[in-house]
C-alpha positions as CSV (number, residue, x, y, z in Angstrom):
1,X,34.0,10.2,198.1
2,X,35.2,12.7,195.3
3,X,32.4,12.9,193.1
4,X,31.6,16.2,193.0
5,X,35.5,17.2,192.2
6,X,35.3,14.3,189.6
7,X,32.1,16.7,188.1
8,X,34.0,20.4,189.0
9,X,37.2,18.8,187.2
10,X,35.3,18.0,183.9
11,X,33.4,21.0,184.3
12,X,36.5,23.1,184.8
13,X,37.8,21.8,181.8
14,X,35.0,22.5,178.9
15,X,35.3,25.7,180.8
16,X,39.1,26.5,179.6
17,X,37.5,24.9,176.1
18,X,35.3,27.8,175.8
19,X,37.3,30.6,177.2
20,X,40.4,29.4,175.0
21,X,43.0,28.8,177.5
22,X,45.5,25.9,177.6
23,X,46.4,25.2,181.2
24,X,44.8,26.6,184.5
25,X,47.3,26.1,187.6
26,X,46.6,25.4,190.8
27,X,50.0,26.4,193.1
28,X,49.5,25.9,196.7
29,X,51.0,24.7,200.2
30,X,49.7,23.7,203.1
31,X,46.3,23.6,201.2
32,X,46.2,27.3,201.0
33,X,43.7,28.1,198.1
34,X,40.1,28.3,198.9
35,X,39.4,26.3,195.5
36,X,40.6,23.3,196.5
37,X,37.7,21.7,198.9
38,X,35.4,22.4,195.3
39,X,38.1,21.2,192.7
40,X,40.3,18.3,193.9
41,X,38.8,17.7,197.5
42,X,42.8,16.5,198.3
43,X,45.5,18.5,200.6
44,X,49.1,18.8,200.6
45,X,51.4,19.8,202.8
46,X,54.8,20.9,200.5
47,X,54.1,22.8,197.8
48,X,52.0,21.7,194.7
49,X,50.4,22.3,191.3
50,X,47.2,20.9,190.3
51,X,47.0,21.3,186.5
52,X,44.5,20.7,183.7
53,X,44.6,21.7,180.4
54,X,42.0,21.9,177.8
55,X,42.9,18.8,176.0
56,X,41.3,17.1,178.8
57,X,45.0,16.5,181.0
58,X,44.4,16.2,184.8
59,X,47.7,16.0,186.2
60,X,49.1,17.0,190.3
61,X,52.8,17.3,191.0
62,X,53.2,16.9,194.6
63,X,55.6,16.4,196.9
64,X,56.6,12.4,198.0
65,X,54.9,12.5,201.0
66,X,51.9,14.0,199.9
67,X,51.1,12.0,196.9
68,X,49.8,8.8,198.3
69,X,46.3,10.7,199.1
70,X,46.6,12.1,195.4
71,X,47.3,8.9,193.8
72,X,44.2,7.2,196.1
73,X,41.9,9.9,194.9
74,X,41.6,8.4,191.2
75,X,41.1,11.9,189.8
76,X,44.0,12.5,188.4
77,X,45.4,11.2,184.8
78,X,48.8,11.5,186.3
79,X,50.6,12.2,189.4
80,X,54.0,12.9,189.1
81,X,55.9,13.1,192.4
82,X,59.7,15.0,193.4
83,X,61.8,14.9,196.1
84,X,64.2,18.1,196.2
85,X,61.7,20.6,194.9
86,X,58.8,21.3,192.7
87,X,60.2,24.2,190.4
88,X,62.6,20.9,188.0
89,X,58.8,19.0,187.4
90,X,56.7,22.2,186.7
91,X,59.1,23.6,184.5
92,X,59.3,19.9,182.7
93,X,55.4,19.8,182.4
94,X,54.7,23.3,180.7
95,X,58.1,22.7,178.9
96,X,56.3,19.7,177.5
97,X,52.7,21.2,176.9
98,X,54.0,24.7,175.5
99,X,51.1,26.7,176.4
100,X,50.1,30.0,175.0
101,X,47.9,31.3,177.9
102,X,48.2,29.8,181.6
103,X,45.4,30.9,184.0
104,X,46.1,31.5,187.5
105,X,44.2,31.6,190.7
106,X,44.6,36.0,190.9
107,X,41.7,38.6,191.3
108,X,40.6,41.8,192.2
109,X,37.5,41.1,192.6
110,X,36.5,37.5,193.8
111,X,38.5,36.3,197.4
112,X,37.3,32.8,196.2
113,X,38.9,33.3,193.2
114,X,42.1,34.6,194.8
115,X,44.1,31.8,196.3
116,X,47.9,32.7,194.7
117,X,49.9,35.2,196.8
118,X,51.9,37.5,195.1
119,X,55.2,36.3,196.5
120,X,54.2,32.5,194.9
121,X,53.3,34.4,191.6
122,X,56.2,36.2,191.8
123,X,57.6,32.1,192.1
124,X,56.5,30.6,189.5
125,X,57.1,33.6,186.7
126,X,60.7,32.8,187.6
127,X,60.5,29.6,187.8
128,X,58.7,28.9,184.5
129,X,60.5,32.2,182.4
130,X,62.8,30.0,181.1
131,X,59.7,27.6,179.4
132,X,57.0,29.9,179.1
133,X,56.7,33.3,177.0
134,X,53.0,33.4,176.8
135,X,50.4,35.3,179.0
136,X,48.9,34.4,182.5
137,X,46.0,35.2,182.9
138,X,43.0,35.2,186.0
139,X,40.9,32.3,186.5
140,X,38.5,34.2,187.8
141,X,36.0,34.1,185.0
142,X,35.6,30.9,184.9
143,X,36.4,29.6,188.5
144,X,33.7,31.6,189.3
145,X,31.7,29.9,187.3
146,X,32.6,26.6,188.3
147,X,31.6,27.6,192.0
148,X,28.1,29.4,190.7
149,X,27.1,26.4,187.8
150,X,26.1,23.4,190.1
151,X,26.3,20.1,188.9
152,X,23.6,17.5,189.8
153,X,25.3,16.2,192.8
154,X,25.9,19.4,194.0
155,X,22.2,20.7,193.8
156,X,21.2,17.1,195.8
157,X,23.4,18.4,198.9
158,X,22.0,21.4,199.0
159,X,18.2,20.6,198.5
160,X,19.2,17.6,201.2
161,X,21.0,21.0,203.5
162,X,17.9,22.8,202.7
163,X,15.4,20.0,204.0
164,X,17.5,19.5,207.1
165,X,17.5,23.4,208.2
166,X,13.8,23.2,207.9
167,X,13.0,20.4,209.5
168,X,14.8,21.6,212.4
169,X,12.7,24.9,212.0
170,X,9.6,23.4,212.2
171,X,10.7,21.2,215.3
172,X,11.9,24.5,217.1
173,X,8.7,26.6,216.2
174,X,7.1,24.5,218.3
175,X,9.3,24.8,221.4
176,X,9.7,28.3,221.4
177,X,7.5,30.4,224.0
178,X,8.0,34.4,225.6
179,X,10.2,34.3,228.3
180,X,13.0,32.5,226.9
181,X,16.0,34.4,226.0
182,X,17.7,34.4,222.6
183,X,20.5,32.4,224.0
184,X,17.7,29.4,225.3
185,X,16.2,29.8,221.9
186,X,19.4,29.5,220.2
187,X,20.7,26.4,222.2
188,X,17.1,24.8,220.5
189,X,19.1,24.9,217.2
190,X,22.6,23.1,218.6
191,X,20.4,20.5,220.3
192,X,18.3,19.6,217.0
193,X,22.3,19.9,215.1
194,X,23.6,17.3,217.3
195,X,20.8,15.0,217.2
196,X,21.5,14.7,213.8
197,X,25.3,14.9,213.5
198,X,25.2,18.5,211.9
199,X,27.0,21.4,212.1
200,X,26.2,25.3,211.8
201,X,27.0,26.2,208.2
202,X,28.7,29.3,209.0
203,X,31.4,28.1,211.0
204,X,31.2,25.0,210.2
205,X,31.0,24.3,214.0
206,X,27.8,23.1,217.0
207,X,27.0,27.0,217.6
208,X,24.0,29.0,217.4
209,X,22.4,30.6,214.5
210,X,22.0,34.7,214.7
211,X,19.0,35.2,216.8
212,X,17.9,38.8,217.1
213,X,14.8,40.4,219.0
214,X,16.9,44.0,218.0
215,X,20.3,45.3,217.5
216,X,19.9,43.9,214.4
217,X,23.1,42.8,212.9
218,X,25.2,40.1,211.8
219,X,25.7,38.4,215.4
220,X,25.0,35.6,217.6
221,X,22.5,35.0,220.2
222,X,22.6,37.6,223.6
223,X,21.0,37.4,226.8
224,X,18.1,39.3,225.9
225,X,14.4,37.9,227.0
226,X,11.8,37.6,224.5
227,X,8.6,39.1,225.4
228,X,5.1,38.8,223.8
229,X,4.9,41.8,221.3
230,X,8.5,40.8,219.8
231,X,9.5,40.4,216.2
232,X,12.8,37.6,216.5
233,X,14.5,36.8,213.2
234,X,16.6,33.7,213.0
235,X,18.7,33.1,210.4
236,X,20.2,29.5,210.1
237,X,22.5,27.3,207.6
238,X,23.0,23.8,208.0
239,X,26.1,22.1,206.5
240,X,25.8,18.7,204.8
241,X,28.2,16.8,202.9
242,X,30.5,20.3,202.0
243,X,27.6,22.1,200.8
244,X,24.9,24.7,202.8
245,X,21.7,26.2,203.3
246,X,20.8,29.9,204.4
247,X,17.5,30.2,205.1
248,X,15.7,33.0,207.3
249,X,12.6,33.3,209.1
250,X,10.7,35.7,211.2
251,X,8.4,34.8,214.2
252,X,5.7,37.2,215.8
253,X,4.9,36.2,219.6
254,X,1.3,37.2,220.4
255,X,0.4,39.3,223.2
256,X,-2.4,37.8,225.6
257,X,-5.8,38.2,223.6
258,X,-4.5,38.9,220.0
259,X,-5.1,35.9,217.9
260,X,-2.9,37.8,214.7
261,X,-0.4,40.2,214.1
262,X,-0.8,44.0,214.5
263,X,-1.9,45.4,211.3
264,X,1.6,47.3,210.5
265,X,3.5,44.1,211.2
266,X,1.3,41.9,209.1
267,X,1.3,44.3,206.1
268,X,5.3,44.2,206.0
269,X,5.8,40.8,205.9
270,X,3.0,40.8,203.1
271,X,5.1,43.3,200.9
272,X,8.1,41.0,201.5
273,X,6.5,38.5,200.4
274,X,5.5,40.2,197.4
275,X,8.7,41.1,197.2
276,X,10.2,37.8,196.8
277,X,7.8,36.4,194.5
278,X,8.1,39.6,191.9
279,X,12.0,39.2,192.2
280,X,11.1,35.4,191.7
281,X,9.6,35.5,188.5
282,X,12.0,38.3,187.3
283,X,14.7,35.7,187.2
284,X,16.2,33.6,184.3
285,X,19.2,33.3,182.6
286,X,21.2,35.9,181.0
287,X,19.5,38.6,183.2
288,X,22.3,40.6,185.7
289,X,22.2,40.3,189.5
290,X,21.3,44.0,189.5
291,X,18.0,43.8,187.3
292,X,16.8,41.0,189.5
293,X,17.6,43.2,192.8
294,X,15.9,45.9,191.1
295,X,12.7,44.7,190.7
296,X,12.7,43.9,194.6
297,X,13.8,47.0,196.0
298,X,11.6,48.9,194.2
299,X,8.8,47.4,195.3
300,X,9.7,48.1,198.6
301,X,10.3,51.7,198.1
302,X,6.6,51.7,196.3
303,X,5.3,50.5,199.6
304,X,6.6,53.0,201.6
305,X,9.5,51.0,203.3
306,X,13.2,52.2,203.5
307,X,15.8,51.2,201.0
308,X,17.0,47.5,201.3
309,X,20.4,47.9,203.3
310,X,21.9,45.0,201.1
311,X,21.7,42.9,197.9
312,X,18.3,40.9,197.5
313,X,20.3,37.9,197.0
314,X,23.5,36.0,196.9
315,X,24.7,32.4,196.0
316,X,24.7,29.8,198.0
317,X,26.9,26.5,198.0
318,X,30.2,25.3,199.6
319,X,30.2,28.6,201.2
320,X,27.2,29.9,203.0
321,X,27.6,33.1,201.2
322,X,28.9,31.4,198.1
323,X,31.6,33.6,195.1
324,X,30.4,34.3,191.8
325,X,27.2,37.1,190.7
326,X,24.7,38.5,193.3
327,X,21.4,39.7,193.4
328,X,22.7,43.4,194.3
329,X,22.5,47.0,193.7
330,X,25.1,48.4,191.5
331,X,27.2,49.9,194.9
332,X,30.7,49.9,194.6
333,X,31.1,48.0,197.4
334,X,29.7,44.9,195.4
335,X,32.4,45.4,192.7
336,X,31.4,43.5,189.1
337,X,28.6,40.7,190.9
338,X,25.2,42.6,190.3
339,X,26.8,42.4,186.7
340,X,27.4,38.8,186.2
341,X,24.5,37.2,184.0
342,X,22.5,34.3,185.6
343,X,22.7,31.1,184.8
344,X,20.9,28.2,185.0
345,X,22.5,26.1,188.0
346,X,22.9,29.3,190.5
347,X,21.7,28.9,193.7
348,X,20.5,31.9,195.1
349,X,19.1,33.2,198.2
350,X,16.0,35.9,198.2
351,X,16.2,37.9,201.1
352,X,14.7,41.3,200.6
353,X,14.7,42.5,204.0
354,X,12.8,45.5,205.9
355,X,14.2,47.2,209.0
356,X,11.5,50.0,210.7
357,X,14.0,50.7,213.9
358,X,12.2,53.3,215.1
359,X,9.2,51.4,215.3
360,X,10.9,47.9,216.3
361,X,9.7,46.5,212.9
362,X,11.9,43.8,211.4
363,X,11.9,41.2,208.6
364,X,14.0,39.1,207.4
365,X,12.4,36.4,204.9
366,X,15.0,34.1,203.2
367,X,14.5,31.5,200.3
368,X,17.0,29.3,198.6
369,X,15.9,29.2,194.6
370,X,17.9,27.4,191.9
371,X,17.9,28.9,188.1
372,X,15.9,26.5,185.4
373,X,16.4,27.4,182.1
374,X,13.5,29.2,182.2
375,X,13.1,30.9,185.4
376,X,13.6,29.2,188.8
377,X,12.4,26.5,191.5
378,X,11.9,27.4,195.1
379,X,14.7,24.3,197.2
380,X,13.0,25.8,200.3
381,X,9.6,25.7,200.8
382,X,8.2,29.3,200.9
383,X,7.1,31.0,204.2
384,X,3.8,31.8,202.9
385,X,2.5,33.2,206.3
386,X,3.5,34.9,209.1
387,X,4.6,32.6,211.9
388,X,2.7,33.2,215.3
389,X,4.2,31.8,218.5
């Protein structure tokens, strides 16, 4: 049951080995930081502290009622339980270790990687100033990394999320038909999810998948009909075993007597394409996000198509749109990611997308790639074609 947090744990730890830092704390309630699912797969209700050092100590400090789940886990090399309060245990603990450098769940830059309030930071400096008179510093270097670096069991859910979402694409391809509004097409998807127990990745729920004919967006399904003539893009995750998908596809429907896609239409989704594959084989460890997204956009631009309105790619894993380094233009709205070097393990998407509003042109093309330690696999099979309905 917790064999990818046995993996993340051990992981986590040669981590702190390289980055020379003696204990990384884990203070929560109520299961309140986002790393949890990824590193101990356990909850608790009173407040906690998951700690590990970097001699290889796994140890929780939970509260009575929550440490029967702990102990049952079999993560942990100790599990040491209170009563009155956790502040007398955790003091005891770093007392005992005498750390130089304790690494906390706080960043600027990473919500994943930003699970500690600042009134519980506020806690435990007061709480351990009587013990401790080294340095906290942010996990985020390396908690990032933990999420972004998949292990083996990791990759296997998503590959398995990946085959799910399209097998359930190539089911619905052949069910869809002009005529049917977005909403009828994406009720297609939460039938094929239920047949198989699934849920939507994105909400983690039996709901549609964005399904857009225009107003192109981030949104669900409206009541718009599709007609012949129509470019739709749906853009679907499946969720399997805490890990996801993201994979996008675009569909022509024919008009009566055409037997391919106008001209215009089938010359975008070839530069996509193009797109992908040159941003494909750009890719390998220790380039930046931004050099990868470069290579993609500009080939766009080449073409004669509009700036990319987002980063060529993102990671993908217990979150659809996963922490860690993108695939993104150096905007300040992307912070440090496009600067974070690749590594092998990432799961990326490739999504260099094309939007010709004024002429109701509109791709999006979406591949989920993991990094070798050369370059990088496809996980999805590759839309190689333009789909015709």
């Amino acid at each position: 049951m917790y064999e990818t947090q046995r993996e993340k744990m051990d992981q986590a730890i040669e981590f702190l080995k390289e980055e020379q830092i003696d204990v990384w704390l884990i203070y929560t309630s109520e299961s309140s930081d986002p790393c949890l699912p990824l590193v101990t797969g356990v909850k608790t209700v009173g407040p906690g502290a998951f700690i590990f050092t970097k001699e290889d100590e796994k140890v929780a400090i939970v509260s009575s009622i929550d440490a029967q789940d702990v102990e049952e886990s079999g993560l942990f090399n100790e599990v040491i339980k209170y009563t009155s309060g956790l502040s007398e245990p955790l003091q005891a603990f770093i007392r005992q270790v005498n750390p130089s450098k304790i690494a906390l769940n706080k960043s600027k830059n990473e919500h994943l990687a930003d699970g500690l309030t600042e009134g519980r930071f506020r806690w435990i400096k007061d709480n351990l100033q009587s013990v401790f008179q080294g340095e906290y510093v942010s996990s985020e270097p390396f908690l990032s990394k933990l999420r972004s670096v998949k292990t083996d069991t990791e990759i296997k859910r998503v590959k398995k999320a990946i085959d799910l979402t399209l097998e359930i694409y190539e089911n619905i391809f052949k069910q869809l038909k002009a005529g049917m509004s977005e909403k009828e097409m994406g009720q297609l998807f939460v039938e094929e999810l239920e047949k198989r127990s699934l849920v939507n990745g994105i909400d983690r729920k039996l709901s549609m998948p964005v399904v857009m004919k225009d107003r192109i967006a981030h949104r669900g399904p409206s009541d718009r009909k599709v007609e012949k003539g129509d470019l739709v893009i749906f853009d679907f995750s499946v969720f399997y075993e805490g890990y996801n998908s993201d994979i996008a596809r675009t569909v022509y429907f024919l008009k009566d007597g055409e037997t391919k896609a106008p001209e215009k239409i089938q010359q975008t989704f070839d530069a996509i394409h193009e797109a992908i594959t040159l941003a494909g084989e750009t890719m390998k460890p220790g380039m930046k996000g931004h050099e990868v997204d470069h290579v993609a956009r500009q080939h766009l631009v080449q073409k004669g198509y509009p700036e990319i309105e987002h980063a060529t790619g993102h990671q993908v894993g217990r979150e659809v749109h996963d922490g860690g380094g993108i695939l993104g233009p150096t905007w300040e709205r992307y912070g440090d990611a496009p600067y974070v070097p690749i590594e092998k393990g990432n799961i990326f998407t490739l999504e260099p997308t094309v939007f010709l509003r004024d002429e109701g042109i509109h791709f999006i093309v979406e591949e989920n790639v993991i990094v070798t330690e050369t370059g990088i696999d496809y996980l999805s099979k590759r839309q190689d074609e333009l789909i015709l309905i």
